[in-house]
LOTI-433595 format. One record per residue (C-alpha): x, y, z negated. Coordinates in steps of 0.05 Angstrom, whole numbers, padded with zeros to 5 digits, always signed. Example, Ala and Ser with C-alpha at 12.3 -4.5 7.8 and 13.67 -1.06 7.14 Angstrom:
// residues 2
+00246-00090-00156+00273-00021-00143
This chain:
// residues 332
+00000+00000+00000+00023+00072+00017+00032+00122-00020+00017+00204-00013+00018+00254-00065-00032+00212-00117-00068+00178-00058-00065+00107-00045-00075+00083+00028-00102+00016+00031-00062-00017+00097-00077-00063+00160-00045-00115+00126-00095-00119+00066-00154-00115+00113-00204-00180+00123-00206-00170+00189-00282-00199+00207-00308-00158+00140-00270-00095+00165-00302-00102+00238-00377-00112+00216-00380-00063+00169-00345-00012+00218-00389-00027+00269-00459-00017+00228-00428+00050+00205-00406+00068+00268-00473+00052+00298-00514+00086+00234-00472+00155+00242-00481+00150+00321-00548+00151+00317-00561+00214+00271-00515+00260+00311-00528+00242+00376-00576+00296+00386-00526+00354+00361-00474+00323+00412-00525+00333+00467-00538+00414+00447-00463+00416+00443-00454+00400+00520-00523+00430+00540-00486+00491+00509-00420+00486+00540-00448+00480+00614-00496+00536+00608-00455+00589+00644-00469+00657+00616-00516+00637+00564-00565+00625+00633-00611+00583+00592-00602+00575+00513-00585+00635+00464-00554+00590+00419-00559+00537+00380-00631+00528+00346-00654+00557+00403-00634+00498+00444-00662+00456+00406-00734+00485+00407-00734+00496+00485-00704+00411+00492-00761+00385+00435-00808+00443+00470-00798+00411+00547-00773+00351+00531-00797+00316+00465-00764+00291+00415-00738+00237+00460-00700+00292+00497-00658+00294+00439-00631+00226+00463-00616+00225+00530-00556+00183+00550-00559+00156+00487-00564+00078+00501-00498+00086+00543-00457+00128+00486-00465+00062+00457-00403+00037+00489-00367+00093+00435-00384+00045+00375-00348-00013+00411-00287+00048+00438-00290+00059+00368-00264-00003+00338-00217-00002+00392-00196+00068+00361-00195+00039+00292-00150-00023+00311-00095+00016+00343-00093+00073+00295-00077+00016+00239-00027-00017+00282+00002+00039+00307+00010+00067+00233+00044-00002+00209+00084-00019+00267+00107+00042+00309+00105+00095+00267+00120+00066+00192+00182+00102+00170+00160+00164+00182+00123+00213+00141+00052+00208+00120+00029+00269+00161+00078+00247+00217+00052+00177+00213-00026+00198+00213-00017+00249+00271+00024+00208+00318-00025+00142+00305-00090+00196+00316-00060+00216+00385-00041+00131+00401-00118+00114+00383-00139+00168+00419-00102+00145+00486-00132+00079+00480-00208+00091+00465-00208+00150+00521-00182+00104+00572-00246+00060+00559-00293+00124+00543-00284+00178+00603-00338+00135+00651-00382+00135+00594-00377+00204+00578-00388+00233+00649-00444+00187+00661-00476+00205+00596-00457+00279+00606-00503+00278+00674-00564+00240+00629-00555+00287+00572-00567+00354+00627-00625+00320+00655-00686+00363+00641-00658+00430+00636-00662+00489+00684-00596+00479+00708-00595+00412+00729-00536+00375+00764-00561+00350+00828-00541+00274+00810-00582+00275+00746-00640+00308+00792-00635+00255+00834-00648+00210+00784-00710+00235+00752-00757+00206+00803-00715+00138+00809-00762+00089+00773-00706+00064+00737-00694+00124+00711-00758+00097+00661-00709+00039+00632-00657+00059+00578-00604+00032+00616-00626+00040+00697-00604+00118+00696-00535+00106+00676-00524+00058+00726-00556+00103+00788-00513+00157+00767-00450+00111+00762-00464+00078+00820-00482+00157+00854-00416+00179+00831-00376+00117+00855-00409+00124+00924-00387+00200+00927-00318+00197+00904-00296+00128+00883-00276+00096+00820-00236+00159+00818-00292+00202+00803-00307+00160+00743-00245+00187+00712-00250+00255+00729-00218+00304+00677-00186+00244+00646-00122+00276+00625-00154+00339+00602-00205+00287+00570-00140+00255+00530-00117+00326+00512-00173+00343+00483-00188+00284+00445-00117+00268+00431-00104+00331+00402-00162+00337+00364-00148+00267+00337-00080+00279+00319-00097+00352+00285-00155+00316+00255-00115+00259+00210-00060+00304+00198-00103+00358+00178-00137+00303+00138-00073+00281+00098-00048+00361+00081-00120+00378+00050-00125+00306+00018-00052+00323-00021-00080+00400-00031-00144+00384-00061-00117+00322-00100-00074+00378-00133-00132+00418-00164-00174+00367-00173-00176+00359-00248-00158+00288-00286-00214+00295-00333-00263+00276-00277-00278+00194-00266-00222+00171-00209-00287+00151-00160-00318+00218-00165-00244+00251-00159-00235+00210-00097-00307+00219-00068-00290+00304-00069-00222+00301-00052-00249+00250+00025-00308+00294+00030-00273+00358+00029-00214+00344+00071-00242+00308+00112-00293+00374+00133-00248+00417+00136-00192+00377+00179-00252+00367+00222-00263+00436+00234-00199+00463+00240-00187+00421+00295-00258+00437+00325-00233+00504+00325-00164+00492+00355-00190+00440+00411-00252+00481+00432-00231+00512+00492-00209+00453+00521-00276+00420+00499-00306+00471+00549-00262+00457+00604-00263+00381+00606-00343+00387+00591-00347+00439+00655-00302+00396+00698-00341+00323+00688-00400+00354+00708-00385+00373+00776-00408+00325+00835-00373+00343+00909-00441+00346+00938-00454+00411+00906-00383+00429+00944-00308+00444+00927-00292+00402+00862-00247+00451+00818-00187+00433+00789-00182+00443+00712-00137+00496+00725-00192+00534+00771-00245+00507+00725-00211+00557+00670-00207+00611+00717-00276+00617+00734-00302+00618+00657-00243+00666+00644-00276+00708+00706-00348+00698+00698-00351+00704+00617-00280+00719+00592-00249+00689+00520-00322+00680+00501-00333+00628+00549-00283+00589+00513-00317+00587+00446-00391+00558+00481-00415+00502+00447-00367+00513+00383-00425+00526+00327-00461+00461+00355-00390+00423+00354-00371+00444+00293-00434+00425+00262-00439+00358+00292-00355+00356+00281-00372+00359+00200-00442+00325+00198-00389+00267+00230-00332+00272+00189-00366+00274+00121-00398+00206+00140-00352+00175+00176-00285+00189+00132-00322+00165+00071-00350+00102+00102-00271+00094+00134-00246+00098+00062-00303+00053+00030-00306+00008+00085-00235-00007+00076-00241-00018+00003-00300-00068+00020-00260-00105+00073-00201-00122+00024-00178-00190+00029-00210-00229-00016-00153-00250-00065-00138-00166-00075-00176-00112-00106-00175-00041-00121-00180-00012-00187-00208+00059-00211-00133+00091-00216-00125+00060-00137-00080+00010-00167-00077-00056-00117-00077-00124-00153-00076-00201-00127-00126-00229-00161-00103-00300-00153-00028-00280-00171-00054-00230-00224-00004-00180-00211+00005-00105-00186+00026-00112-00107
């Protein structure tokens, strides 16, 4: 077990694997399902050049429930699926990469660099996802991308699954496999980055907080403050940092070369800096941010408690964090 300033970091190696996996995946698929709809305002938001169609937020929300129903709120949401099973994909090589290519350096260090390696791996599954889903989640509105058009009088457009596939198989036809993987590399900066800010933003305010927090208070409700906090507010300082290119890569996947010219990333960012200026670059960020922490809080206590749950059976973790083998009955 690893140690930070007063935090213990339960390891790969202590993990039940098949306990660690099932409980991961109902978290993964619980949390999914509650912020799906903030992740749809979020790109509704970013693609809505010069505030065109929502004034914000909330109002986005009324005008999608208003038009749409409630099951606008989930559009492209049996597809994002696939992000439960990226997920444990993420989960797996962030562990491994933290035990086996990154384990003599520091804890920050060794958190950041295995973010950015997890990262790398789950995007590589997740861009095709995300651009199909992207097209399903702008269905409806009054700006709507002439594939996702297309689609709303396609009577499989009724099934949960029949729309992602004719917009897949639209986009294939257009541009190739290619086009499946457009903004991929902005894609893995964005997500890369804000991975790696995220867990070593994670591990600074985890030290920081442990710090203050004071001894008199039980070690469960100690640790529950000290992963709650940090783990908001690593979340949105990287939601902060990563925005712009949030925008860009959002912007870019959402273009289809019937419509004309596909831009660059490059010329993507020069029309928002042209049309809207640095404003441009902060669309969406209220709606990430919120969805960022709504995320975090849930997800980076269910990390840490699902780890604790999935400890191999002969170990166990006491209140002070303290790792013991039951069946040897000693500290490890």
């Amino acid at each position: 077990m690893r140690e930070g300033k007063g935090i213990k970091i339960i390891e790969w190696e202590d993990l039940n694997k098949k306990k660690f996996y099932m409980n991961s995946l109902a978290l993964a698929i619980s949390i999914r399902s509650c912020i799906y709809p903030l992740n749809l305002v979020k790109t509704r938001l970013q693609a809505d050049e010069s505030s065109k169609v929502y004034r914000g937020m909330g109002h986005a929300f009324k005008d999608i429930v208003k038009r749409e129903g409630m099951r606008g709120l989930y559009k492209g949401f049996p597809i994002s699926l696939f992000h439960v099973v990226a997920g444990q994909f993420y989960l797996t090589t962030y562990e491994l990469s933290k035990q086996f290519l990154y384990r003599d350096q520091r804890t920050s260090v060794q958190h950041m660099c295995a973010g950015f390696t997890a990262s790398l791996v789950s995007q590589t599954i997740m861009v095709p996802v995300d651009i199909i889903s992207q097209h399903q989640q702008m269905r409806g509105t009054r700006n709507i991308p002439p594939i996702a058009a297309e689609s709303r009088s396609s009577k499989a457009a009724h099934s949960l699954m029949g729309q992602s596939f004719r917009i897949g198989q639209k986009i294939v036809s257009l541009e190739g496999f290619r086009g499946l993987y457009r903004g991929y590399s902005v894609s893995l900066l964005t997500y890369g980055s804000n991975s790696a800010l995220y867990w070593l933003f994670y591990y600074w305010y985890s030290e920081f907080v442990e710090e203050f927090l004071t001894q008199s208070l039980h070690s469960n409700v100690r640790e529950f403050i000290r992963i709650g906090t940090s783990g908001v507010a690593a979340s949105l300082t990287a939601c902060v940092i990563t925005n712009p290119l949030d925008v860009i890569r959002t912007r870019l996947q959402l273009q289809m070369k019937s419509t004309g010219e596909v831009k660059g990333a490059l010329e993507v960012y020069r029309h928002l800096m042209r049309k809207e200026g640095y404003m441009g670059l902060g669309r969406g960020l209220v709606a990430r941010m919120t969805q960022s922490s709504f995320t975090s809080i849930f997800v980076i206590l269910g990390y840490e408690y699902v780890k604790k749950l999935s400890l191999k059976d002969e170990l166990i973790v006491d209140d002070d964090g303290k790792r013991y083998n039951r069946r040897k009955n000693v500290v490890v």
